[in-house]
C-alpha positions, 0 to 999 in steps of 0.5 A: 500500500502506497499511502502517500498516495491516498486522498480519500477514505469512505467506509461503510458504517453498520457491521464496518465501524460498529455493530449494526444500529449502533448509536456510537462509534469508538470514540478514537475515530473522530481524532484519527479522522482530525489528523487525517484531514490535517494530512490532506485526506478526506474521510468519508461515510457511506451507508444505508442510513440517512445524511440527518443520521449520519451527521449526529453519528459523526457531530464532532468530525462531520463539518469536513466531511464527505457523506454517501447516505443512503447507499449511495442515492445522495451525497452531501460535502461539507453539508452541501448536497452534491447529488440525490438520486430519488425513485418515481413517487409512483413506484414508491406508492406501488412499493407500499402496496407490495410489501403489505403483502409480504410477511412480518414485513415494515416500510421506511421511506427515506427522503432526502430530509426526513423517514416516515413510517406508517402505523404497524411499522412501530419496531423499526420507527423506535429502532431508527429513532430511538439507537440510530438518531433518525429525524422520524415522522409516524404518518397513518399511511405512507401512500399519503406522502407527496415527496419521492422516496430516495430509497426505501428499507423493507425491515424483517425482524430476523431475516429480510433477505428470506423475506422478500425472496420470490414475486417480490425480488423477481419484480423490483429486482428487474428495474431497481437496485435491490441489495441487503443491509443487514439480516434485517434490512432490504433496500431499494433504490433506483437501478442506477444508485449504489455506493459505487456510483457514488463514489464515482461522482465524489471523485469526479467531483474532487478530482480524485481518481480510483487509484487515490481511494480507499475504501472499507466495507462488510455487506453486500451493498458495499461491493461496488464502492470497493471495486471503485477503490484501488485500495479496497477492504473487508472486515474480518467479519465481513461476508465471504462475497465481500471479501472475495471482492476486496483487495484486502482484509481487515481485522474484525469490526468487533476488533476496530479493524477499520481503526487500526488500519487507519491508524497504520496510514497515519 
């Protein structure tokens, strides 16, 4: 690794830099992050969670830093917002309606300012508002909403991936970005927002290429933006298709894996 060479670092939060939920992170990443910037090298967080939730994860950092909330639908720079990919608020109605027919299953529509949750998606609306900082807002009926989704979470209490399997995945699959969270978590967003193509256009936009990034990641929805960073990472406890995609592995999350390479660049 030729670290003089690295100019941006984004990682993945949820199973990367902390358990999945978590409302904190050890708290020596936010002086690494200080002295990274002091070098010159942005440091970036890339998740499925919003930019509201994002910002209070990362309060004594985030002013200099650069966001991929979302999965990557959305980019915010020094709190300006770069980009938001938001779905058809047709498709986001027609998403409703399909996972009411799946089982044991609850709705978050994320816009770009503020999650809504209907009535009967009450365990996720206290997991997200209450461990994660979500800026939350409980409606009666999320078909009432005007304001597009920029991704939508199907949340299952124990295995979201199982959930959705069958006429679900073989619809939305075709024509939407349908990728895993989390056990509990299934994302969709539009076919052509991820955390790759994300990244792709904070590059763009910083000037800074492929070969000056870094970047760190555990979950299926992490692989585009590592294949999009020379210097790519698993966790140790990362999925296998995880790994297998990165160039390097980690030590775990549970050992702040991400935190000790961090550590070995400075």
């Amino acid at each position: 690794m030729e670290n003089n060479k690295i100019k941006l670092i984004v990682t993945d939060i949820d199973g990367t830099l902390g358990p999945v939920n978590t409302d904190k992170i050890n708290e020596e990443y936010y002086e690494v992050i200080r002295n990274l910037q002091e070098k010159g090298i942005l440091f970036g967080g890339a998740s499925g969670r919003s930019y509201y939730a994002l910002s209070q994860l990362f309060a004594p950092v985030k002013d200099d830093m650069i966001f991929l909330p979302d999965n990557g639908a959305r980019g915010v720079y020094q709190g300006k917002e770069l980009f938001s990919v938001p779905m058809k608020l047709s498709e986001c109605r027609e998403l409703v309606q399909d996972v009411r027919k799946l089982s044991c299953c609850q709705s978050v529509w994320q816009s770009c300012e503020k999650t809504y949750f209907e009535k009967g998606g009450e365990e996720i609306y206290h997991i997200m508002k209450d461990y994660m900082h979500y800026d939350c807002a409980m409606v009666d009926d999320l078909l009432t909403l005007t304001i597009p989704s920029i991704k939508y979470t199907i949340y299952h209490p124990e295995d979201a991936e199982s959930a959705i399997q069958g006429e679900f995945q073989e619809k939305w699959g075709k024509t939407h970005q349908l990728v895993c969270a989390g056990n509990n978590y299934m994302d969709v967003m539009d076919l052509h927002a991820n955390k790759g193509t994300g990244l792709k256009k904070i590059q763009d936009y910083l000037g800074i290429t492929r070969e000056e990034t870094m970047a760190f990641g555990d979950n299926i929805n992490d692989i585009e933006m590592l294949e999009n960073a020379a210097e790519s990472y698993a966790v140790g406890d990362a999925r296998e298709e995880v790994k297998n995609a990165a160039r390097h592995v980690a030590p775990p999350m549970k050992e702040d894996g991400v935190l000790q390479i961090l550590k070995t660049l400075l």
